[in-house]
VEXDREN-2710 file (C-alpha; in Angstrom, 1 decimal):
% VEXDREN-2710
k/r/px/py/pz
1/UNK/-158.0/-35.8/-64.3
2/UNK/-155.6/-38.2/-66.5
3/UNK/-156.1/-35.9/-69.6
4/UNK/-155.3/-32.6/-67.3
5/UNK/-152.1/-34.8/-65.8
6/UNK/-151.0/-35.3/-69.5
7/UNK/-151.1/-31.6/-70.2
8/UNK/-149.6/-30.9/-67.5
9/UNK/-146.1/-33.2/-67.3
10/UNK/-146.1/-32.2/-71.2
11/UNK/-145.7/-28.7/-70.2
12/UNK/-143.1/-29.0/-67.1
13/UNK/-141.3/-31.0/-70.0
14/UNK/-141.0/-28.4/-72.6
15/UNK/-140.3/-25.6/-69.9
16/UNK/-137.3/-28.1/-69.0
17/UNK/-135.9/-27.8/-72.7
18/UNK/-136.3/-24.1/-73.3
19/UNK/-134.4/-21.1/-71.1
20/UNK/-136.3/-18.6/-69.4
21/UNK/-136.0/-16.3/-72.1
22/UNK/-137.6/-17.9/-74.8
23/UNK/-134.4/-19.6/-76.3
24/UNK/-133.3/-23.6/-76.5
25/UNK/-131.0/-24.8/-73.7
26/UNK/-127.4/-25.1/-74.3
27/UNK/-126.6/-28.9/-74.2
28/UNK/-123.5/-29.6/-72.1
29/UNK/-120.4/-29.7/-73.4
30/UNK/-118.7/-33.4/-73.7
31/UNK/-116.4/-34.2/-71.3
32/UNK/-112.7/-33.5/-72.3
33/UNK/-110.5/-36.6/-73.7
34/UNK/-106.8/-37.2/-73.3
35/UNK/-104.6/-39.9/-75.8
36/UNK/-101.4/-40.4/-74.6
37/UNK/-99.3/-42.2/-77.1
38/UNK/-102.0/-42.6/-78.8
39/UNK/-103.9/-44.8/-76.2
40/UNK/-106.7/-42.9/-74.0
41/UNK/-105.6/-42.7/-70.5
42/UNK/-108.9/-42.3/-68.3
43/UNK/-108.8/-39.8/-65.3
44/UNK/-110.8/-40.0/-62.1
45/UNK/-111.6/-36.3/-62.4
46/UNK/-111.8/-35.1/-66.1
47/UNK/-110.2/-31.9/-67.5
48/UNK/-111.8/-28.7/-67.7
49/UNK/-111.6/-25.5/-69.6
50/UNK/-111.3/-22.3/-67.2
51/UNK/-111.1/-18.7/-68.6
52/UNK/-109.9/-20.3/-71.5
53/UNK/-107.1/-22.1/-70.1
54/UNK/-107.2/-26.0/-70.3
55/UNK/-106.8/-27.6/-67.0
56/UNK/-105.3/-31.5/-66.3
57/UNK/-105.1/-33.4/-63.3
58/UNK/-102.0/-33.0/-62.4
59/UNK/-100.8/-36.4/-60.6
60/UNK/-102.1/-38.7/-63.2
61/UNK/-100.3/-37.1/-66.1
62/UNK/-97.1/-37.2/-64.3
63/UNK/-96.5/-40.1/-63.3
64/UNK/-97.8/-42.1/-66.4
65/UNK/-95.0/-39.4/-67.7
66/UNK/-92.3/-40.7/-65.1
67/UNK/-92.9/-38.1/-62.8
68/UNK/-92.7/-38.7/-59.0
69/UNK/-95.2/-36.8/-57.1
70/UNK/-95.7/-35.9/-53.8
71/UNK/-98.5/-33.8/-51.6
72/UNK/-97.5/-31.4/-48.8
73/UNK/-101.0/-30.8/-47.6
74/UNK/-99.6/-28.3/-45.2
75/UNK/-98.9/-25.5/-47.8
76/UNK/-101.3/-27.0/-50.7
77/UNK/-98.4/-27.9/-52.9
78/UNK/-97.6/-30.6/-54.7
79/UNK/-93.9/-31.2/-55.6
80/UNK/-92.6/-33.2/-58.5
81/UNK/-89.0/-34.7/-59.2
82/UNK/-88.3/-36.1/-63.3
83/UNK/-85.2/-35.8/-65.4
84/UNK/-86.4/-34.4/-68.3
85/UNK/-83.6/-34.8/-71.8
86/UNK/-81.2/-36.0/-69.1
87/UNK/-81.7/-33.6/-66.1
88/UNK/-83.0/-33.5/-63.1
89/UNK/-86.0/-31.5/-62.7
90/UNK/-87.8/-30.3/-59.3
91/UNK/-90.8/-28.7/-59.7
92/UNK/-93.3/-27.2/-57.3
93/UNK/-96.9/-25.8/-57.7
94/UNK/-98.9/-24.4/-55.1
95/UNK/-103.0/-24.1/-55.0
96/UNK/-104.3/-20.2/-55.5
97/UNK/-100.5/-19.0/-56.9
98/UNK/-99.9/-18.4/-60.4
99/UNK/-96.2/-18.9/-60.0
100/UNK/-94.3/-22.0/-59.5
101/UNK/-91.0/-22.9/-58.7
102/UNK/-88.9/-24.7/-61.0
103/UNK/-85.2/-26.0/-59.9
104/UNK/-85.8/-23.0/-57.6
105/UNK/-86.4/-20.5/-60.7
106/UNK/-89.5/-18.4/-60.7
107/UNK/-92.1/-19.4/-63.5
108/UNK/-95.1/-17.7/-64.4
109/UNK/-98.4/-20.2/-65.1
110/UNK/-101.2/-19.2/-67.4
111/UNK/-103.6/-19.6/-64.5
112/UNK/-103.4/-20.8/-60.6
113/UNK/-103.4/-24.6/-59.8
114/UNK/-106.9/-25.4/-58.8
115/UNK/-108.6/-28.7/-56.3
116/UNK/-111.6/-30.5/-57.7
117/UNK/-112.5/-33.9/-56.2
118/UNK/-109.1/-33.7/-54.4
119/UNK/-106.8/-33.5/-58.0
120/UNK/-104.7/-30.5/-58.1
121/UNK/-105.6/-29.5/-61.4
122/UNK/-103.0/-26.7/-63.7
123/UNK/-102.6/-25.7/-67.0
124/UNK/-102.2/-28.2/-69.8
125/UNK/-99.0/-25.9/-71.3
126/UNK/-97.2/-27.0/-68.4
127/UNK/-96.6/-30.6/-69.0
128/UNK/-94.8/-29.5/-72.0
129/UNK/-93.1/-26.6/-70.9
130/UNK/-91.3/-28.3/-68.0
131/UNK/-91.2/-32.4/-68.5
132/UNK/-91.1/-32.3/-72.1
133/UNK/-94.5/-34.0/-73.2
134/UNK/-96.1/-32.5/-76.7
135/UNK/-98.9/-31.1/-76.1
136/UNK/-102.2/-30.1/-78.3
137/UNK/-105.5/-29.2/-78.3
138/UNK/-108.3/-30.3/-80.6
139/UNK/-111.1/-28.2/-80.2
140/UNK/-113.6/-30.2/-82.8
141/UNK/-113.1/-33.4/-80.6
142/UNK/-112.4/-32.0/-77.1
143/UNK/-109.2/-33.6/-76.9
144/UNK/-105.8/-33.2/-75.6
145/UNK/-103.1/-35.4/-77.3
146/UNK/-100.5/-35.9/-75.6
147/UNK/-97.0/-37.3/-77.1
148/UNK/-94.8/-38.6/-74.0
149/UNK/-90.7/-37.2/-74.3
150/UNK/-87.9/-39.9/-74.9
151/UNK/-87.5/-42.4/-72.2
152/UNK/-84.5/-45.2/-71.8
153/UNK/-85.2/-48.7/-71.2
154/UNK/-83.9/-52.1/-71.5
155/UNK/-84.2/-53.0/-74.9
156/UNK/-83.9/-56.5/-76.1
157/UNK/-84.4/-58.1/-79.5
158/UNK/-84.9/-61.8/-80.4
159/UNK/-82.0/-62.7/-83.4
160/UNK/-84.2/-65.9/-85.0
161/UNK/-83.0/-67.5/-88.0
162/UNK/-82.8/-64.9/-90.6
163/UNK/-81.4/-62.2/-88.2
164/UNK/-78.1/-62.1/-90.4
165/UNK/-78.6/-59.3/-92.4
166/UNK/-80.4/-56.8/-90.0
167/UNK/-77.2/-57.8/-87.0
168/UNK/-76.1/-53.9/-87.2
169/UNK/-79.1/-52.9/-85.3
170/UNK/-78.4/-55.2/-82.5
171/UNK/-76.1/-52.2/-81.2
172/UNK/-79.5/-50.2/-80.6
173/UNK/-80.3/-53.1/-77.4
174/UNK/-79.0/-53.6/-73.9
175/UNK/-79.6/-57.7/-74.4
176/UNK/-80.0/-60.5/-77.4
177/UNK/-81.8/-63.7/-77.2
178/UNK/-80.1/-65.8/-79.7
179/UNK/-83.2/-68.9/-80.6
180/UNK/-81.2/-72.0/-82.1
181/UNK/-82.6/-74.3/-79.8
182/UNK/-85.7/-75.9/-78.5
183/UNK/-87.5/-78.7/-76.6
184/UNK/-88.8/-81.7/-79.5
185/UNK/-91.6/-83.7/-80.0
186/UNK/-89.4/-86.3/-77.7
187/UNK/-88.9/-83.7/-74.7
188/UNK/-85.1/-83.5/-76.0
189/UNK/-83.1/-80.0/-75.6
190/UNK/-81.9/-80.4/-79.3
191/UNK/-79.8/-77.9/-81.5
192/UNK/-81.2/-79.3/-85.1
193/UNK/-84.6/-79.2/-85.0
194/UNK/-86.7/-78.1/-87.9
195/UNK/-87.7/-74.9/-87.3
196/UNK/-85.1/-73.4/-84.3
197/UNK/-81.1/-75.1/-84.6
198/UNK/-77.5/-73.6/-84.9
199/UNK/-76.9/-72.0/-87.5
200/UNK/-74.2/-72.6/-90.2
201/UNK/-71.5/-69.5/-90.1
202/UNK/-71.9/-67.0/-92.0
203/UNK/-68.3/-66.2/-93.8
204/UNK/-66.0/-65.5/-91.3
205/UNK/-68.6/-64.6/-88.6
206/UNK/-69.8/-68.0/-86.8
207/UNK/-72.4/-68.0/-84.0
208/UNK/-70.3/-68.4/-81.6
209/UNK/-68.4/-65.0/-83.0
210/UNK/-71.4/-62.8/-83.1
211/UNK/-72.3/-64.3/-79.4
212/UNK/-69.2/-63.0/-78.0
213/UNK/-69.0/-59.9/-80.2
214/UNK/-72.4/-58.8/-78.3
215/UNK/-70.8/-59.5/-75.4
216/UNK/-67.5/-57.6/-75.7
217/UNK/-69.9/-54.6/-76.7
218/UNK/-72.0/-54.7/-73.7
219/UNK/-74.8/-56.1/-74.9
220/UNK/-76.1/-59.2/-72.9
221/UNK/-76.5/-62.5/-74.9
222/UNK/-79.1/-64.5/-73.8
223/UNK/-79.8/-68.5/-74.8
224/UNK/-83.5/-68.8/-76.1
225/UNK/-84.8/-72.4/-75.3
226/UNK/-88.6/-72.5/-77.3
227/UNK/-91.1/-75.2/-76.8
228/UNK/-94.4/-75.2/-77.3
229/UNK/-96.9/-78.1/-76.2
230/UNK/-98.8/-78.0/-79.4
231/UNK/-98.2/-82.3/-78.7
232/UNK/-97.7/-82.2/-75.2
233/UNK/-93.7/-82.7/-75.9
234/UNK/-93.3/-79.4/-73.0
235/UNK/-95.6/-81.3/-70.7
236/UNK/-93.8/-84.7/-71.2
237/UNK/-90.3/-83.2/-70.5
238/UNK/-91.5/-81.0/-67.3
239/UNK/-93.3/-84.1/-65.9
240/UNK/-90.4/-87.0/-66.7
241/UNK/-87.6/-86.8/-64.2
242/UNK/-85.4/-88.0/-66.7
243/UNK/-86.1/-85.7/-69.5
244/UNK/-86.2/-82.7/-67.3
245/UNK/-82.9/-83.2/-66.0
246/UNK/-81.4/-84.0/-69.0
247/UNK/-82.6/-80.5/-70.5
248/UNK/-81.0/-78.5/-67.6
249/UNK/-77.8/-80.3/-67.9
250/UNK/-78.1/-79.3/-71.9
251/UNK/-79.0/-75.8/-70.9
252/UNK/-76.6/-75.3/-68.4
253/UNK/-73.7/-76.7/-70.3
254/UNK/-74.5/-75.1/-73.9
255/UNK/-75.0/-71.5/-72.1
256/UNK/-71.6/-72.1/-70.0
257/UNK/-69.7/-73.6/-73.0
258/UNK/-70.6/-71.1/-75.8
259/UNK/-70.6/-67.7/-73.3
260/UNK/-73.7/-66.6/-73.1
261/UNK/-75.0/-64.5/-70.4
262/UNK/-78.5/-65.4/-69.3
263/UNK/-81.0/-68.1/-70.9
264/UNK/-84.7/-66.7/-72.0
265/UNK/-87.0/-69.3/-71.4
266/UNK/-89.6/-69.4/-74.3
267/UNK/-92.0/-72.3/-73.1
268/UNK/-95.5/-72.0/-74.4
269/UNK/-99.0/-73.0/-75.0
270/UNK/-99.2/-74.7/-71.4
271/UNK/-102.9/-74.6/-69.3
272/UNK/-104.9/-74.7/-72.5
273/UNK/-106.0/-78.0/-72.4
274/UNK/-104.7/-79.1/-69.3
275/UNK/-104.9/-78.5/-65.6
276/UNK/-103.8/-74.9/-65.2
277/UNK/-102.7/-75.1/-61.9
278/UNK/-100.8/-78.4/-62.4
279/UNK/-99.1/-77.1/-65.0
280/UNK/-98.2/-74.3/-63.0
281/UNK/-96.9/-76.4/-60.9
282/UNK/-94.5/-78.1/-63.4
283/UNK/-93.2/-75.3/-64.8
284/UNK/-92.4/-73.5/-62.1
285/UNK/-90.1/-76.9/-61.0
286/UNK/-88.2/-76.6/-63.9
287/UNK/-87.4/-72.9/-63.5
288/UNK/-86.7/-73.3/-59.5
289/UNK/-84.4/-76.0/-60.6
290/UNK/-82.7/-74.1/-63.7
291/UNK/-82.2/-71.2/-61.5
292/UNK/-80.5/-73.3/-58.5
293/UNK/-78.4/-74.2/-61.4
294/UNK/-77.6/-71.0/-63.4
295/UNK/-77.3/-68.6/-59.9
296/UNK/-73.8/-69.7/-58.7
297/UNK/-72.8/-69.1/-62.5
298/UNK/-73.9/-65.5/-62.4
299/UNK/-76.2/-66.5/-65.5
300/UNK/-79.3/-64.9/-64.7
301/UNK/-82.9/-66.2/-66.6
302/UNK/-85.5/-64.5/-68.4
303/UNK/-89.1/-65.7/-69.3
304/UNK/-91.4/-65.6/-72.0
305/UNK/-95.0/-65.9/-70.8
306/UNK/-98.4/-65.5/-73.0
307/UNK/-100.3/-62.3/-71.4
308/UNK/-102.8/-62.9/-69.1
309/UNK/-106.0/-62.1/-70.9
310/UNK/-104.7/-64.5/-73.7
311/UNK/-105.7/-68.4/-73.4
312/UNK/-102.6/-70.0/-72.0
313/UNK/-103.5/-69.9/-67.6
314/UNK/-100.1/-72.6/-67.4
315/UNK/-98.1/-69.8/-65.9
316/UNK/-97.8/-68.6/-61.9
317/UNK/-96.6/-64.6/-63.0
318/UNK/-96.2/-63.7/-59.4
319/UNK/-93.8/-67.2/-58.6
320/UNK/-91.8/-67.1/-62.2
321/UNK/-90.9/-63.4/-61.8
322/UNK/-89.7/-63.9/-58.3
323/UNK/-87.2/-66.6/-60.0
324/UNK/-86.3/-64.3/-62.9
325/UNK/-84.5/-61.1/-64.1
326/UNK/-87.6/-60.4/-66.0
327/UNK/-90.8/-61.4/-67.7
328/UNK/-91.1/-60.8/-71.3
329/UNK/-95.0/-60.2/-71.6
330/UNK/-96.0/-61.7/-75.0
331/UNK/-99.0/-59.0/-75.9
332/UNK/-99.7/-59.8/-79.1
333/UNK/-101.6/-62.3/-81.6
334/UNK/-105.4/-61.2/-80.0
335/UNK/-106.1/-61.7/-83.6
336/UNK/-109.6/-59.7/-83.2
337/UNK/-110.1/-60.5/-86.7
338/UNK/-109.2/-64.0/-87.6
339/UNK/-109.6/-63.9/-91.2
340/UNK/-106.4/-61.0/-90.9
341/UNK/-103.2/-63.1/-90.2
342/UNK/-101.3/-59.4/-89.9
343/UNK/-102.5/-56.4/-88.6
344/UNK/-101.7/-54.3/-85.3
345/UNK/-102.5/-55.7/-81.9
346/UNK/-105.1/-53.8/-80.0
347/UNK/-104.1/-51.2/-77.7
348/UNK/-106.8/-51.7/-75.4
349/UNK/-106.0/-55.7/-74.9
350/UNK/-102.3/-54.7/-74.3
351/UNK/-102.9/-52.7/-72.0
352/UNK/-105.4/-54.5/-70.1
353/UNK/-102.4/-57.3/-70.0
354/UNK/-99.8/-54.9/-68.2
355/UNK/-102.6/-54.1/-65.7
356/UNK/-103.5/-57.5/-65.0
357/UNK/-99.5/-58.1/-64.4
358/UNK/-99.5/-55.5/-61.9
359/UNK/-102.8/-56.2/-60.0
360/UNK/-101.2/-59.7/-59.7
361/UNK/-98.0/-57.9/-58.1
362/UNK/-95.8/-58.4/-60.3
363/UNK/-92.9/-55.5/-59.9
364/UNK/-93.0/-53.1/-62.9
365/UNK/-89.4/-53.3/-63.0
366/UNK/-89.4/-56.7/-64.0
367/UNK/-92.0/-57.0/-67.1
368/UNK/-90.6/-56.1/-70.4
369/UNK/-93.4/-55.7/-72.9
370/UNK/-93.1/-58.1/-75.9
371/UNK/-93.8/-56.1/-79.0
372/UNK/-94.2/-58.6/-82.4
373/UNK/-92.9/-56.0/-85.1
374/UNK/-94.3/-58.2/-87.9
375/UNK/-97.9/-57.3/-86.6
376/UNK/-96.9/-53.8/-86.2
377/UNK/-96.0/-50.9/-89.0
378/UNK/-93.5/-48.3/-87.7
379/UNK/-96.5/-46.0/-87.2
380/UNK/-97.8/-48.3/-84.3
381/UNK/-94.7/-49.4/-82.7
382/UNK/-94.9/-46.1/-80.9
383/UNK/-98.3/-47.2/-79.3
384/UNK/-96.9/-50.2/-77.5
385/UNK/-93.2/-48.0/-76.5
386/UNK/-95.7/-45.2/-74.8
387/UNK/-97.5/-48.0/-72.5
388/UNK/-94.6/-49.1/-71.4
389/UNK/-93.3/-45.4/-70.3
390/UNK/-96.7/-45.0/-68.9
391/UNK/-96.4/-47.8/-66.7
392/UNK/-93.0/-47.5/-66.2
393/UNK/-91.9/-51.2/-66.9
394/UNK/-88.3/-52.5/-67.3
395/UNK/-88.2/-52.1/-70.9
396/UNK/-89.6/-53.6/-74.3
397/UNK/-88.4/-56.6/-76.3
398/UNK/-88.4/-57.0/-80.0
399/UNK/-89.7/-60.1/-81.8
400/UNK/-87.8/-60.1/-83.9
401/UNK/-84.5/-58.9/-85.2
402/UNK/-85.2/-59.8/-88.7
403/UNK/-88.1/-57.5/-89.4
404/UNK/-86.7/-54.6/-87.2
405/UNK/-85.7/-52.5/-90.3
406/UNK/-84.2/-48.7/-90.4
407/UNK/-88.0/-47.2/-90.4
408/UNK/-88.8/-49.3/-87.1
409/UNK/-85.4/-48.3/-85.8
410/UNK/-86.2/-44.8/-86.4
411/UNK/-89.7/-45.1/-84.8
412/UNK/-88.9/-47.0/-82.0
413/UNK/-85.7/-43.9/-81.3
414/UNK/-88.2/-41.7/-81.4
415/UNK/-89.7/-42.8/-78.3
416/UNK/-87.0/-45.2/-76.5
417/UNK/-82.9/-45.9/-76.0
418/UNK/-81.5/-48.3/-74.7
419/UNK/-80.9/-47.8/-71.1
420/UNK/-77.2/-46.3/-70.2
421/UNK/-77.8/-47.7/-66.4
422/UNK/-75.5/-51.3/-66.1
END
């Protein structure tokens, strides 16, 4: 009976590999893959391929392309709103019709808009056709590549030491953190520290010159203060009544007296070997006190904070961004390899940093994604810029003005400006 059984489960299992006419199944084909920006975006339901015509879900593509969407389960249409190259596009696409209705305009589809797993599926041509995504298929890999269109933001850059000779490109921004000062090894706001002071002038152009020259052209100048608690000299001013309100006074008056704008808070390396939610707590002090301070001046405050997948837990997102114009979200040094001190941060982690920032409810529209361009190569810049279209955050910042060269200028045009909107 067992040898019979053998025989028999053998034979059900080769009748399962071969067709009823004698020839080998067809294995199915792999699921279709979409890169946008050259980072995979993952869909609920996947794409297909229908009398030839490759179909997307519609909803997620559109809105990690900017594009409000709305349902009208009524008629089975789905209606869109974008500006696509600066205008206003309204778009509508109804199930079963082959037709849709562009600014009102009739336009023909390759096939009908479609339901599976309640995603209104239509044609791939369409995203660039009408909201000005580049589009193409690769058949040998199953995958649809997807470059987003031009997007503004807020742009900022970071002019360090060395910024001189790359200042023309500080017209491509909407806002400038000048760094020239920081908090020492004593818990002291100082401007002659080793590594971050005022600079010397340069010719005829002094600091305070190229401050208010940013200014006069719109651009917003922001006061960097940078600390880091490599020796516990951030923890010993945020916990030392004295020290703490000696820095705000120095913050205060040096942002007042020399005309800048806003302060960017750069304080870091806090919760790695301390209590996280203590130093939470400290932190968040000295902002609450720095913006009671800087609010009647109209001087608003930025902040710098590691990303949340990183090792730093010092840093309440949700409280800090409710005190700030914005978080910069520091993305970078993963360092997956650590033998390789310079080499592209990984899409994946940066990504998985934004999400975090929003499952924490953090508004997109106040995380601007940190992007360290000596890590990157103009080829990769573009990465970063595309996640934060897809997520539609504030904007991106620079780190730092002295490696942002003409070929990153030109790469990060391709896929931002600065935003217009003041």
């Amino acid at each position: 009976m067992i040898k019979w059984g053998k025989i028999a489960l053998a034979a059900l299992l080769t009748l399962s590999i071969w067709t009823g006419n004698g020839a080998p199944a067809k294995a199915a084909a792999p699921e279709i893959k979409i890169v946008l920006d050259n980072v995979p975006l993952p869909f609920a339901t996947p794409p297909l391929i229908h009398n030839g015509v490759t179909f997307l879900p519609f909803r997620t593509l559109a809105q990690s392309l900017g594009v409000t969407v709305q349902w009208d389960n009524g008629t089975k249409t789905v209606h869109a709103q974008a500006e696509v190259n600066g205008t206003p596009k309204q778009v509508a696409l109804t199930l079963g019709q082959s037709t849709a209705r562009v600014n009102s305009q009739a336009v023909q589809l390759l096939e009908a808009p479609m339901m599976k797993n309640n995603q209104v599926l239509i044609p791939l041509n369409f995203f660039s056709s009408q909201f000005g995504a580049t589009v193409s298929w690769t058949q040998s890999t199953r995958t649809v590549t997807v470059v987003s269109p031009q997007k503004q933001m807020h742009l900022r850059t970071f002019y360090a030491l060395g910024s001189y000779g790359q200042r023309a490109h500080m017209a491509d921004m909407n806002s400038v953190a000048f760094g020239w000062s920081r908090i020492n090894e004593q818990g002291e706001l100082v401007l002659d520290g080793a590594d971050y002071f005022w600079p010397l002038p340069a010719g005829e152009d002094t600091p305070e010159s190229i401050i208010a020259g940013v200014a006069t052209e719109g651009i917003t100048p922001y006061l960097m203060v940078y600390s880091v608690d490599g020796r516990g000299e951030l923890t010993k001013m945020l916990s030392d009544p004295v020290l703490r309100n000696k820095a705000l006074d120095g913050i205060v008056e040096l942002a007042v007296e020399k005309g800048f704008e806003g302060v960017q808070l750069d304080l870091e390396g806090l919760g790695l070997h301390l209590d996280p939610v203590a130093q939470q707590r400290l932190l968040n002090r000295f902002v609450e006190e720095l913006h009671t301070r800087l609010t009647p001046l109209g001087i608003g405050i930025s902040i710098a904070v590691p990303p949340p997948n990183g090792w730093y837990k010092g840093y309440d997102y949700v409280k800090l961004a409710s005190l700030s114009e914005d978080l910069v979200l520091m993305a970078y040094d993963y360092r997956p390899d650590p033998n390789q001190t310079r080499a592209p941060e990984p899409n994946a982690s940066v990504d998985q940093a934004i999400r975090q920032l929003l499952e924490m409810g953090v508004p997109k529209e106040k995380i601007v994604l940190g992007i360290h361009l000596w890590n990157e190569t103009p080829a990769t810049v573009g990465d970063k810029l595309g996640l934060a279209k897809r997520y539609g955050l504030k904007g991106a910042a620079f780190w730092r003005l002295t490696f942002q060269n003409d070929a990153f200028a030109e790469a990060i045009g391709r896929s931002v400006v600065k935003s217009q909107q003041w």
